[in-house]
C-alpha positions as CSV (number, residue, x, y, z in Angstrom):
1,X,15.4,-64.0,-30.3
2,X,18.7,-64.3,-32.2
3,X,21.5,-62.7,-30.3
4,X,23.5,-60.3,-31.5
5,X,27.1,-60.1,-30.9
6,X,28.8,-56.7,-32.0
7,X,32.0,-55.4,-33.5
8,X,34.4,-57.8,-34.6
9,X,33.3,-61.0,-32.8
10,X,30.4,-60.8,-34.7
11,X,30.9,-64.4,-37.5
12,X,29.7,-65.2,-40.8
13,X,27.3,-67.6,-38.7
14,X,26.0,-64.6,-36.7
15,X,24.9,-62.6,-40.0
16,X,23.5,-65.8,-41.4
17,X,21.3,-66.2,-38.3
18,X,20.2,-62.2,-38.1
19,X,19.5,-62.5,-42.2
20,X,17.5,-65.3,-41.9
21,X,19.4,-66.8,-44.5
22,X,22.1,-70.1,-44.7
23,X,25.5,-69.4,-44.0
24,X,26.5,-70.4,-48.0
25,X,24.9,-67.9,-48.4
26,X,26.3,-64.9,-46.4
27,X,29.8,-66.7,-48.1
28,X,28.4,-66.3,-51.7
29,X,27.2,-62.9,-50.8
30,X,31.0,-62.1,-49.6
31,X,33.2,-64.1,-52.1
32,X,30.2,-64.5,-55.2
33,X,28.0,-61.0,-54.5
34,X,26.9,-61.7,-58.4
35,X,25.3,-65.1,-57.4
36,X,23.2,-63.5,-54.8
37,X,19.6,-61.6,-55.7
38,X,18.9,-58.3,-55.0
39,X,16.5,-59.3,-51.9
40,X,19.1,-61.4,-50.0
41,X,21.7,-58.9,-50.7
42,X,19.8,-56.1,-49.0
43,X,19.3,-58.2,-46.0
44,X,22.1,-59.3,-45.5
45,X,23.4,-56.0,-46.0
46,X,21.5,-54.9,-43.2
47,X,23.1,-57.4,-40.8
48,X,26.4,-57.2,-41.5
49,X,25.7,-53.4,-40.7
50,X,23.9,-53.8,-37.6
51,X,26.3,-56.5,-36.0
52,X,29.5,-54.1,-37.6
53,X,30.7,-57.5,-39.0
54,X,34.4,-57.4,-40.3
55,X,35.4,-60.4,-42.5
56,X,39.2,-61.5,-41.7
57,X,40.4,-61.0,-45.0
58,X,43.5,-62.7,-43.8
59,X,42.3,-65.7,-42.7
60,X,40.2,-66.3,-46.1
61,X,43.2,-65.6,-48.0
62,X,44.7,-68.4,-46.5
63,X,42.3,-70.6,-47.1
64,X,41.9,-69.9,-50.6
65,X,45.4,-69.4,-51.7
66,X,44.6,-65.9,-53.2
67,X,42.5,-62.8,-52.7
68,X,40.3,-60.0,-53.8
69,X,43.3,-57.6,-53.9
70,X,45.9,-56.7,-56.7
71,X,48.8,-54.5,-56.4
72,X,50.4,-51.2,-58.2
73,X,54.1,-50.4,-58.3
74,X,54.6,-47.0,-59.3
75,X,57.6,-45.3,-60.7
76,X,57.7,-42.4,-59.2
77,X,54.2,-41.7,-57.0
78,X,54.4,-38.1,-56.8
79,X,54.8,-37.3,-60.8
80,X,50.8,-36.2,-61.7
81,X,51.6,-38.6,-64.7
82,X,51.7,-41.0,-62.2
83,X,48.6,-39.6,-60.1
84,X,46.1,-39.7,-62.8
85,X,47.3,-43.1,-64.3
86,X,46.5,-44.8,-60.4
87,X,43.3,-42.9,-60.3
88,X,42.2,-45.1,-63.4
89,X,43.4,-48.3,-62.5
90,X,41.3,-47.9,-59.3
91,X,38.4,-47.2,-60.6
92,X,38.5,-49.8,-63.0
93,X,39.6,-52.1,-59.9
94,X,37.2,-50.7,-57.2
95,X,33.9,-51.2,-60.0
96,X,35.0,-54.7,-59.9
97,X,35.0,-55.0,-56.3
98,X,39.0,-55.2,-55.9
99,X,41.0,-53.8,-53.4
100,X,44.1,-52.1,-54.9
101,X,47.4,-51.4,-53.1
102,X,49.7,-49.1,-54.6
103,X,53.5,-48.9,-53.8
104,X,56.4,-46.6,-55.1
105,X,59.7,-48.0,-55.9
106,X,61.0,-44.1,-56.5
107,X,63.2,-45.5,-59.0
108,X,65.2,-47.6,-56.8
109,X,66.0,-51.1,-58.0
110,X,65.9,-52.8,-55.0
111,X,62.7,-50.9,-53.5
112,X,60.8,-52.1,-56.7
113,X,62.0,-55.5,-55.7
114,X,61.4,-55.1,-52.2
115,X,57.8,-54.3,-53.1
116,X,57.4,-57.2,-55.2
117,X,58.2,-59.7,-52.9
118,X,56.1,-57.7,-50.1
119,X,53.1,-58.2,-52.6
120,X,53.7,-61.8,-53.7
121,X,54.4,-63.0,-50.1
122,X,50.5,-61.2,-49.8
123,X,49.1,-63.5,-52.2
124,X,47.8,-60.9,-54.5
125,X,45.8,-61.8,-57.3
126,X,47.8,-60.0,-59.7
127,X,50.4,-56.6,-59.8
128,X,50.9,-53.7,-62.4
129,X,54.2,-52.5,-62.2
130,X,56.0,-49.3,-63.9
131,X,59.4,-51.1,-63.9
132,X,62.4,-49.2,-62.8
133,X,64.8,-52.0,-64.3
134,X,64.6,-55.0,-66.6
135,X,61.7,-57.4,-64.6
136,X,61.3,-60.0,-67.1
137,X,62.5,-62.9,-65.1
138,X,61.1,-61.7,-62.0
139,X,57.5,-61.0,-63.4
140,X,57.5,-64.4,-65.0
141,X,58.3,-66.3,-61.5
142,X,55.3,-64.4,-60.5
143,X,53.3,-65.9,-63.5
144,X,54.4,-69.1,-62.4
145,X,53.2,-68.8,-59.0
146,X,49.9,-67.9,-60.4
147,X,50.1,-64.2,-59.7
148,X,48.9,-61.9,-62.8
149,X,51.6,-59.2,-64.2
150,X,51.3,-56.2,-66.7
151,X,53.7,-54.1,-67.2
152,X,53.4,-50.2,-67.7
153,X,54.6,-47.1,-69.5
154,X,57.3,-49.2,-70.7
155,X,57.2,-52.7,-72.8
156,X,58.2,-55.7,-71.3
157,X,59.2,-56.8,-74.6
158,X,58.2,-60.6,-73.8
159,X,55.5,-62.4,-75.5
160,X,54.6,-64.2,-72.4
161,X,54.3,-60.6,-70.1
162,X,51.0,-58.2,-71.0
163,X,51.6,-54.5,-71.2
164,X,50.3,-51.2,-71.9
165,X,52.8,-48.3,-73.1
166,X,53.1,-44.8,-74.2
167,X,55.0,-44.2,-77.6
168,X,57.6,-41.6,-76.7
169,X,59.3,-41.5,-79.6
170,X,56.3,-40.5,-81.7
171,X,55.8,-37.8,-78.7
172,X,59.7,-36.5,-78.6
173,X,58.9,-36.3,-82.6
174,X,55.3,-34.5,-82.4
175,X,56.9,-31.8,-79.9
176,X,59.7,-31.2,-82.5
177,X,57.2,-30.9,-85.3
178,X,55.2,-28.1,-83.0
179,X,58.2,-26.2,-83.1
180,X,59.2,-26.6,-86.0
181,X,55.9,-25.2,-87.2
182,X,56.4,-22.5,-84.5
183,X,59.6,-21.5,-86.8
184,X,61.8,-22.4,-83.8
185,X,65.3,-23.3,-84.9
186,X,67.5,-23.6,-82.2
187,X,66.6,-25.9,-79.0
188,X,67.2,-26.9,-75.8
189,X,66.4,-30.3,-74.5
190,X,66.0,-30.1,-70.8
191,X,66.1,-33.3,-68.6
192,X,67.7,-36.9,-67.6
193,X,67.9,-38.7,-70.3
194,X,70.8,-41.2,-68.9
195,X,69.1,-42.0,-66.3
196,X,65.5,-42.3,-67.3
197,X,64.5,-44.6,-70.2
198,X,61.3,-42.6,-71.1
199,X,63.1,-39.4,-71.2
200,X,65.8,-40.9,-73.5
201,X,63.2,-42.2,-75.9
202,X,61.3,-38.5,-76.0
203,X,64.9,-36.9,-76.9
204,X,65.5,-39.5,-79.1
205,X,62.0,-38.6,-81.1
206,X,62.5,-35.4,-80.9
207,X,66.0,-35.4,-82.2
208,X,66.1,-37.3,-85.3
209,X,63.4,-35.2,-86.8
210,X,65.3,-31.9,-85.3
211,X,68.5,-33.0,-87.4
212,X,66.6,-34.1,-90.0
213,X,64.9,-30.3,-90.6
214,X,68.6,-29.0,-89.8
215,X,67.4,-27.3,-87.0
216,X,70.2,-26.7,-84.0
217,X,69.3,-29.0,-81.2
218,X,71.4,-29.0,-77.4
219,X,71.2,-30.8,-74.3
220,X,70.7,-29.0,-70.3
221,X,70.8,-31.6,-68.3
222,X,69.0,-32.0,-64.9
223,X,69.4,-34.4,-62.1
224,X,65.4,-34.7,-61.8
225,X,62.3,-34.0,-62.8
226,X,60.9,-31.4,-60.8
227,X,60.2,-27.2,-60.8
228,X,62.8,-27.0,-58.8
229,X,65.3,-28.2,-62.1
230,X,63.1,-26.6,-64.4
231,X,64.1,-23.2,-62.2
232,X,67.7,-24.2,-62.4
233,X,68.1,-24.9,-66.1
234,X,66.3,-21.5,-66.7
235,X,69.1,-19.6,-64.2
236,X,71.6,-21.7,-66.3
237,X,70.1,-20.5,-70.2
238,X,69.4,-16.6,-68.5
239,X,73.6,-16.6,-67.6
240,X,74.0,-17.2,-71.5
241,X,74.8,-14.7,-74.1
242,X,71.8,-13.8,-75.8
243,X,73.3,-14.8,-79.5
244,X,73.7,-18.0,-77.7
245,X,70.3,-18.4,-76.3
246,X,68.5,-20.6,-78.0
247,X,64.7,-19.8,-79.3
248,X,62.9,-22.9,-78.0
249,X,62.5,-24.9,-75.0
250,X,61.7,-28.9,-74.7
251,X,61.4,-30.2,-71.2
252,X,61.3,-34.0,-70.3
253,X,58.3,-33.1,-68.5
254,X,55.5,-30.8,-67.3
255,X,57.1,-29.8,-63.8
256,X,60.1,-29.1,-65.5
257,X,58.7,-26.5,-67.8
258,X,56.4,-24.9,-65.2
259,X,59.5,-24.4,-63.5
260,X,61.6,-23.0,-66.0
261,X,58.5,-20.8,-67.4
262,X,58.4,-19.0,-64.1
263,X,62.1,-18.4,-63.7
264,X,62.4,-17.4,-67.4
265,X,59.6,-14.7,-67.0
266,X,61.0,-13.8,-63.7
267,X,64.2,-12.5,-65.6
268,X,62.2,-10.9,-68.1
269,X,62.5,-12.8,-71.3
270,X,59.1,-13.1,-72.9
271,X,57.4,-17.0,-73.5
272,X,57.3,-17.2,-76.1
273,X,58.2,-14.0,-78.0
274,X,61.8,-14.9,-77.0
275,X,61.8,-18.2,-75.8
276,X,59.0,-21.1,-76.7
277,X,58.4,-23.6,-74.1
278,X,56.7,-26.9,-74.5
279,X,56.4,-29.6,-72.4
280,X,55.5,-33.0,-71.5
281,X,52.5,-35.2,-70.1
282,X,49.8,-33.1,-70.4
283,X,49.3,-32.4,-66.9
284,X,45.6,-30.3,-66.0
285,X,48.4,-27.9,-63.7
286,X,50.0,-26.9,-67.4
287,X,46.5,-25.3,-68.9
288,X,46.9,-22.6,-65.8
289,X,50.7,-22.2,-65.8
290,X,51.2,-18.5,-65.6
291,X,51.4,-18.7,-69.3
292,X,49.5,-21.6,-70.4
293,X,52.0,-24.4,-71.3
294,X,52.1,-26.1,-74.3
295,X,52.6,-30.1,-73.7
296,X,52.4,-33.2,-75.6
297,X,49.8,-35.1,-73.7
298,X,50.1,-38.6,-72.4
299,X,46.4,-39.9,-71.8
300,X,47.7,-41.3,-68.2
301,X,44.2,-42.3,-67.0
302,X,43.1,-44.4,-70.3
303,X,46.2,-46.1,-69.6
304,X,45.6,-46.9,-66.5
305,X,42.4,-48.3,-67.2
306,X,43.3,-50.2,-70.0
307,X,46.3,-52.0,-68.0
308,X,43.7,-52.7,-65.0
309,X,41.1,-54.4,-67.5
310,X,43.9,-56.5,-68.9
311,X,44.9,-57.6,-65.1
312,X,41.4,-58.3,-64.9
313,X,40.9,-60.4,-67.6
314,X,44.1,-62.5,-66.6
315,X,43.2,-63.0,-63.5
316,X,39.9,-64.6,-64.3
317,X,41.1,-66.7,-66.7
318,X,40.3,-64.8,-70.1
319,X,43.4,-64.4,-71.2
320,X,47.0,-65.7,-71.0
321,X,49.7,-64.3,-70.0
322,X,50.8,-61.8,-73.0
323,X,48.2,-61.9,-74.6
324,X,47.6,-58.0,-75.1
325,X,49.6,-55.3,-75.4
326,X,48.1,-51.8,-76.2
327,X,50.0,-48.9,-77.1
328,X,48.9,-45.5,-76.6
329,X,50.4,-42.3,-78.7
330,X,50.4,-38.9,-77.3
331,X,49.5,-35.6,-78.9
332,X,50.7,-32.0,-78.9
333,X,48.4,-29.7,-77.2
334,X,49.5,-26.5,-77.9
335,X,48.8,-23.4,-75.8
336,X,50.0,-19.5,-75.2
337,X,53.7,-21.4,-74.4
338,X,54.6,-22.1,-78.1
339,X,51.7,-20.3,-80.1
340,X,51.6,-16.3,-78.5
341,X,48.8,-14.7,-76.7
342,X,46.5,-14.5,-80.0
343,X,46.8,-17.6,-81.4
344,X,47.2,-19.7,-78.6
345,X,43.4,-18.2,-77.5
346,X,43.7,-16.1,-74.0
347,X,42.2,-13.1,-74.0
């Protein structure tokens, strides 16, 4: 009769005996599971359920120098952007029988940092990293150590440093030829363009084709990128004249609008009879804003997956370091927010 030890004491050598197979074996089945048939796996399976065997992950890691685990840096975690681009790297990651640990560097510098030397010091296999600064030199020590980087949202602009990205200038200009169409002539850009990149490059877009039409174009600035600001540079364009009001609203993001939406309608100016309002990201909250929001959408989880197949593939050997870099373009969804009641399709 085999004995049985349970919990955590149970070993490798334990759900070897119990399966009646070789402990090479149980290994292959933990570190190879492809290498194993279907048979052997469901009996094994069985044991290491019985005996509630637990593999020390640490240990293993230590022995081979790396692991089964990669790592995510996030921008700024609580952004749905941000939400549905994790939910695709993880299912890329968990299909492949990865463990994925995300982080948020909440646009500190030295968090991001931090977190980067928390994950190399982990020996994970490889990291995807929103950057919050310039992380060329960093990300390419991490190469060198044999640690797999991709960079996303924003281009690492190195050969040698993969990357998936969003075009954000073709969105910024997309949102201004919405409005355009929308006979809008006068605009506000609402957001933080000095101090985040991405928003910088949407006002950018949206700008030079603004000027170009000849249409009036200002700047509200906020000090984030939440409803709450979005509510605040409302209060700020409701204390305005309204000769000096302008027709059309572009926000740096999807909270943002929500946010000024609600306070704009609060103080009785019609969206968009008086006001249009578009936003950004493409958010699923925007489609059942109190009047749908218009938003140029970023396809967040594609990109996710896309930058966790390219990890993938670098950490098993199928391609070098910069090898791809894939750009994704967003597109104007436009809703009630920019097009009216009729045309925009709610009843």
């Amino acid at each position: 009769m085999v004995k049985r030890p349970a919990g955590p004491s149970a070993g490798l050598k334990d759900v070897a005996a119990l399966a009646g197979v070789s402990a090479s074996t149980v290994s292959n089945y933990l570190n190879r599971p492809e290498v194993v048939n279907e048979h052997t796996r469901s009996k094994i399976d069985r044991a290491v359920q019985q005996l509630g065997f637990v593999r020390n992950e640490s240990a293993r890691q230590l022995r081979a120098g790396s692991s089964r685990t990669f790592a995510v840096v996030l921008l700024d975690a609580w952004i749905p952007f941000y939400g549905e681009l994790a939910r695709g790297v993880e299912d890329i990651g968990s299909a492949g029988g990865w463990t994925v640990l995300f982080s948020n560097s909440a646009r500190d510098p030295e968090r991001e940092l931090r977190n980067l030397d928390t994950f190399a010091a982990q020996r994970v296999g490889g990291i995807l990293v929103v950057p919050a600064q310039d992380l060329r030199d960093r990300l390419r020590n991490l190469q060198r150590q044999g640690i797999s980087c991709v960079t996303v949202e924003q281009p690492a602009n190195a050969d040698d440093i993969s990357s998936v990205e969003i075009d954000d200038l073709a969105g910024g200009r997309a949102a201004a030829e919405h409005l355009l169409g929308c006979r809008r002539r006068d605009v506000v850009l609402v957001g933080n363009p000095e101090r985040v990149s991405h928003v910088k490059d949407r006002f950018d877009g949206f700008s030079r084709t603004a000027d170009a039409a000849g249409a009036r174009r200002r700047l509200l600035e906020t000090w984030g990128l939440t409803m709450r600001d979005g509510a605040d540079a409302a209060r700020s364009i409701i204390e305005m004249t309204a000769a000096d009001r302008p027709d059309a609203v572009f926000a740096a993001n999807d909270l943002i609008a929500v946010g000024l939406l609600h306070e704009l309608r609060a103080a009785g100016i019609d969206v968009p009879g008086d006001i249009a309002v578009i936003g950004y990201d493409g958010s699923e909250f925007a489609a059942n804003a109190t009047v749908p929001l218009s938003t140029v959408a970023q396809p967040a989880y594609e990109m996710g997956v896309a930058a966790a197949e390219i990890l993938l593939a670098c950490m098993a050997g199928r391609e070098e370091p910069g090898q791809s870099h894939r750009s994704f373009r967003p597109v104007v969804t436009a809703r009630e927010s920019t097009l009216g009641r009729q045309a925009g399709g709610t009843p």
